[in-house]
C-alpha positions in Angstrom: 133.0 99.8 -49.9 132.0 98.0 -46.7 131.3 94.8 -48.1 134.5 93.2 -46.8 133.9 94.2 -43.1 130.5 93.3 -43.0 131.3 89.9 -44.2 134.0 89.5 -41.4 131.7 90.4 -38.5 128.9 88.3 -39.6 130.7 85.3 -39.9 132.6 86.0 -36.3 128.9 86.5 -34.9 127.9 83.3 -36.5 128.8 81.3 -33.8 127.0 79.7 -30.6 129.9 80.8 -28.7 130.9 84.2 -29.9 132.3 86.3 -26.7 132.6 89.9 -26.6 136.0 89.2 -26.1 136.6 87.5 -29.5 135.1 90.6 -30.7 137.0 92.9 -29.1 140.6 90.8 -29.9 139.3 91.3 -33.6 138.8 95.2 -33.0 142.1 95.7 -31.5 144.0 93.9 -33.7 143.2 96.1 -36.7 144.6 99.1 -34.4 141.4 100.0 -31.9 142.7 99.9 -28.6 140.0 102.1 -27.0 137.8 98.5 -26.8 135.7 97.8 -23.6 133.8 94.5 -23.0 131.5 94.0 -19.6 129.0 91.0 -19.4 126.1 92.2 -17.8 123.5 90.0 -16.3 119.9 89.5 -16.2 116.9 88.0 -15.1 117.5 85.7 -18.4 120.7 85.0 -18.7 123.6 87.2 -19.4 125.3 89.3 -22.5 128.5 91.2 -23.8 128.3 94.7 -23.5 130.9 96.1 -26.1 132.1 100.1 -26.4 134.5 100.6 -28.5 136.3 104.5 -29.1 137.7 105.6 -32.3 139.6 109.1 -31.9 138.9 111.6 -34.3 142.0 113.8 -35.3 140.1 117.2 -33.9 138.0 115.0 -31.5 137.5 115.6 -28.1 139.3 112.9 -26.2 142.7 114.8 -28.8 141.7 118.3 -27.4 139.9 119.1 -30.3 136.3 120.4 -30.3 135.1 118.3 -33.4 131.8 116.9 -31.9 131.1 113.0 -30.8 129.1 110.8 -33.1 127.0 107.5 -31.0 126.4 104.5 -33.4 124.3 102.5 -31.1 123.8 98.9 -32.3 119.7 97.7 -31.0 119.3 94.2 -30.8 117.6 91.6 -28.6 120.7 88.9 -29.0 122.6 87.7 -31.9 121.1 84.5 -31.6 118.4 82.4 -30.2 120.1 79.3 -29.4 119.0 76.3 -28.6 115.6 77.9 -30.1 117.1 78.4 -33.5 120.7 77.6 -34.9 122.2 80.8 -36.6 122.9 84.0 -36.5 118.9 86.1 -36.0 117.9 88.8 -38.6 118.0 90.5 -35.2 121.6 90.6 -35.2 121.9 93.1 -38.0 121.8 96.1 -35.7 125.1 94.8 -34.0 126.4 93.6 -37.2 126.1 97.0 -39.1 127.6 99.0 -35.7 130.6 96.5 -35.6 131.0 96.5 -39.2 131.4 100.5 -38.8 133.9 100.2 -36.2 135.8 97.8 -38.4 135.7 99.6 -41.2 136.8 103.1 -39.7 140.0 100.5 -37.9 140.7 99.7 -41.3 140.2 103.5 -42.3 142.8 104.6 -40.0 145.8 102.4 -40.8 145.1 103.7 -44.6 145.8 107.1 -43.1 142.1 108.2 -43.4 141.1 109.7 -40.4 138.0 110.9 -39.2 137.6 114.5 -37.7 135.5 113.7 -34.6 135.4 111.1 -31.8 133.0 107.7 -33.1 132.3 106.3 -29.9 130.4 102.4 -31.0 128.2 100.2 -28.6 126.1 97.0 -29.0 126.2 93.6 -27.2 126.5 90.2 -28.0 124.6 87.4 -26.7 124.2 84.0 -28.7 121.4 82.5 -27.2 118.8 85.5 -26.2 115.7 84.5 -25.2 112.5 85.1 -27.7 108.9 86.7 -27.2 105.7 87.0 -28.1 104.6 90.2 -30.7 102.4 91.4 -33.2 102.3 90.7 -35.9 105.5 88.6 -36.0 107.7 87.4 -32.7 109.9 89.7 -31.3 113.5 88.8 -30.1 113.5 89.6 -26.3 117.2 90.2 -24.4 118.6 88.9 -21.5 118.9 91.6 -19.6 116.5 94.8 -19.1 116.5 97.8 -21.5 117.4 100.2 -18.5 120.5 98.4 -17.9 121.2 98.0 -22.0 121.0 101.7 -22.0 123.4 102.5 -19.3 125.7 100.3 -21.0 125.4 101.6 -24.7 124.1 105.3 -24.5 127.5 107.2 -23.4 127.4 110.9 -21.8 129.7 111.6 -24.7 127.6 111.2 -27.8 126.5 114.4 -28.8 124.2 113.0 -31.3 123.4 109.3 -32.1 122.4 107.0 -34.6 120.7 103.8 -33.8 121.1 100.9 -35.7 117.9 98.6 -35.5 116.3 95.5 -37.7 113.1 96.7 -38.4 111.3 93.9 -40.6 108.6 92.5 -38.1 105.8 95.6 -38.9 103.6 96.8 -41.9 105.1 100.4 -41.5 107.9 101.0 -43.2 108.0 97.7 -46.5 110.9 98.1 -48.6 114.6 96.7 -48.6 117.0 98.4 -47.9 117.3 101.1 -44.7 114.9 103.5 -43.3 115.8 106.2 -41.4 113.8 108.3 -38.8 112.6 111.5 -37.5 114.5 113.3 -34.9 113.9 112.5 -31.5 115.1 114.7 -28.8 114.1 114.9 -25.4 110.6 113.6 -25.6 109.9 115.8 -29.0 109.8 114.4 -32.5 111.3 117.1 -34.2 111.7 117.2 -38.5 113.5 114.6 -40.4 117.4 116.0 -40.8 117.7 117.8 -44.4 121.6 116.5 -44.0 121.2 113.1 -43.2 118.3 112.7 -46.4 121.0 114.2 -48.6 123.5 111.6 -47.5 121.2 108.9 -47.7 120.6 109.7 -51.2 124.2 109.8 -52.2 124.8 106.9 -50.6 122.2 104.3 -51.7 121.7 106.6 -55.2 118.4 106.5 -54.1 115.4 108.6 -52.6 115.3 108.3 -49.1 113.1 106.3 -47.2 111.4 107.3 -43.8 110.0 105.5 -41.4 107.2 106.6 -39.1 107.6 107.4 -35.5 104.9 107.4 -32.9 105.5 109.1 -29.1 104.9 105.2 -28.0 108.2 104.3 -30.0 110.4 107.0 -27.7 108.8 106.2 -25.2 110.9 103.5 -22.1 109.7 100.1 -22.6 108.0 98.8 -19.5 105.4 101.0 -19.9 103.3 98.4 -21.4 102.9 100.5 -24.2 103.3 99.0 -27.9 106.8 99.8 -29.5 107.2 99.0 -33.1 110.7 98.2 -31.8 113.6 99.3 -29.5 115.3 101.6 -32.2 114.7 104.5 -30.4 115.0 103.5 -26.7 118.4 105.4 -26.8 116.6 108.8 -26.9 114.8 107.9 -23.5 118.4 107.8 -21.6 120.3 110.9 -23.5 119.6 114.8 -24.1 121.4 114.4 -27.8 119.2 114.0 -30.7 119.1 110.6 -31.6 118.2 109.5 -35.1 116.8 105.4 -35.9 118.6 103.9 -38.7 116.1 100.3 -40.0 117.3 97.7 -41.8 114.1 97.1 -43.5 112.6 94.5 -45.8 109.2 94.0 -47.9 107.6 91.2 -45.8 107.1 90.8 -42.2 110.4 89.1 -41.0 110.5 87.8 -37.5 113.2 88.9 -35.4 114.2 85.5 -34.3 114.2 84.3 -38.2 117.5 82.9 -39.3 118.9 83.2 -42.8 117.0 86.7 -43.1 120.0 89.4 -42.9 121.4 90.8 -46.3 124.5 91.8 -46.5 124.2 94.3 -49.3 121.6 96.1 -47.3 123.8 96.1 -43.9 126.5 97.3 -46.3 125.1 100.1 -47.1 123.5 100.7 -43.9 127.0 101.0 -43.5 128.5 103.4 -45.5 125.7 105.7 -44.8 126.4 105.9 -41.1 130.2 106.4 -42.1 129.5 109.2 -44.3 127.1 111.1 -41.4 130.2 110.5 -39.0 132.7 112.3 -41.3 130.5 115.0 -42.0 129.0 115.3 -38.2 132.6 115.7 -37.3 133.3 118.2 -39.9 130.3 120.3 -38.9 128.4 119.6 -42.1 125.7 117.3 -40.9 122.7 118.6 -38.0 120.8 116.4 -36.6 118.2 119.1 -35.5 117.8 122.8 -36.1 119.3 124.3 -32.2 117.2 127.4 -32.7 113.7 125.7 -34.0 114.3 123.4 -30.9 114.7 126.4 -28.6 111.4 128.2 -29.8 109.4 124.6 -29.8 109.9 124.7 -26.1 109.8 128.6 -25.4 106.2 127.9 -26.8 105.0 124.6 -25.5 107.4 123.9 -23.1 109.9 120.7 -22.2 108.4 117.4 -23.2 110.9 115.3 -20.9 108.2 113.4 -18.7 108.1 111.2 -22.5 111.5 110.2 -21.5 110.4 108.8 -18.1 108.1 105.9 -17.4 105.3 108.4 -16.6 102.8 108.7 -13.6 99.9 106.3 -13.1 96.4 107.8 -13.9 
């Protein structure tokens, strides 16, 4: 049970002057001393760039050769002050990825352990500017997706999971979490058998998946559509990279306030937990290596997708 956690980072986000610092003192004072905060400014204003490390007991940074798990957190901002008051269904992203990080802190002084390296990374900004987007506003960010990538997407994460509200769209309408294809290296490869069987053990559920189009992992400033940022991660890493949507029935704008659930983020969650303990353990593929390998043998690499393309 996450419950707990979650409830503790939402209600230290909920705050017009949250710091990544505050967030980070949190962090380390449940035991995570691996905890790195940069503010990083934009042509909007500025934001708190968080990474935080949690050693596996077979991870790499112990010697071991237990494989790194990425739980990206995808938001615009927190909040959208003085716009709105409150913490922005947009904030779920960095509320679930926190909330994991707490959790496997809290994991760790019970004794529990994970095999692998978790390396978690969102930002925080409280007052993030907002934008125009159909069919509901979008949250926008202060500071350029390029640069929120080289901040959050870590040479070290051998496959990630990227934590996104995705409630502003008529694709994917149910409560709860979504996840999503594959996405490696400009191909949309098959949804992971591994991570459907944990997502079904974990909500008790049948999964739910949500579309992808090559727009969506494709770099913003392309002035393509996006359903969202979920998947920008995959445009600035080689390692599969998997969208996790906190989803809901009716179109939800980004910048709404008094629109996150915490029973959904929960078990948003829990499933990401699980996929880290058994992507550590070796039990959980992202993508089939040797499918991949024939898919480009065949039709060859599909990287320009990752790239902002040439003009025609």
């Amino acid at each position: 049970m996450a419950l707990k956690q979650v409830i503790e980072i939402y209600e230290l986000l909920d705050s017009a002057k949250v710091t990544g610092q505050e967030v980070a003192s949190l962090l380390k004072s449940r035991g995570l001393q691996n905890v790195e905060v940069q503010t990083v400014r934009g042509g909007k204003g500025k934001t708190d760039s968080i990474k935080i490390l949690i050693p596996g007991s077979m991870g790499k940074t112990s010697g071991g050769r237990s494989p790194t798990l990425g739980v990206i957190g995808r938001l615009g901002g927190v909040g959208a002050r003085p716009e709105v008051i409150g913490l922005v269904s947009d904030a779920d992203g960095a509320v679930t990825a926190l909330s994991v990080a707490l959790c496997l802190a809290d994991m760790r002084q019970r004794g529990d352990v994970l095999p692998g390296d978790v390396i978690v990374s969102t930002h925080i900004c409280p007052d993030a500017p907002t934008q125009p987007h159909e069919p509901v506003p979008f949250m926008g960010s202060p500071v350029d997706m390029k640069s929120l990538n080289e901040h959050e997407v870590d040479p070290r994460m051998e496959a990630i999971v990227s934590i996104d509200t995705t409630k502003g769209n008529r694709i994917i309408n149910q409560r709860g979490f979504a996840i999503s294809p594959t996405v490696k290296e400009g191909y949309i490869l098959r949804v992971s058998e591994d991570l459907l069987r944990i997502m079904e053990i974990t909500t008790g559920k049948r999964p739910c998946v949500f579309a992808v189009t090559t727009q969506d992992i494709t770099p913003y400033g392309n002035d393509l559509f996006h359903l969202n940022s979920i998947l920008q991660p995959c445009v600035a890493s080689n390692a599969p990279v998997v969208g996790i949507a906190i989803t809901t029935e009716t179109m939800v704008p980004g910048c709404a306030t008094g629109a996150s659930h915490e029973v959904d983020i929960e078990e948003a969650v829990r499933f990401v937990i699980e996929v880290a303990k058994s992507f550590g353990m070796g039990q959980c593929r992202f993508y089939d290596e040797e499918e991949f390998r024939r898919i480009i043998g065949l039709y060859g690499p599909m990287n320009q997708l990752q790239t902002l393309g040439g003009k025609r």
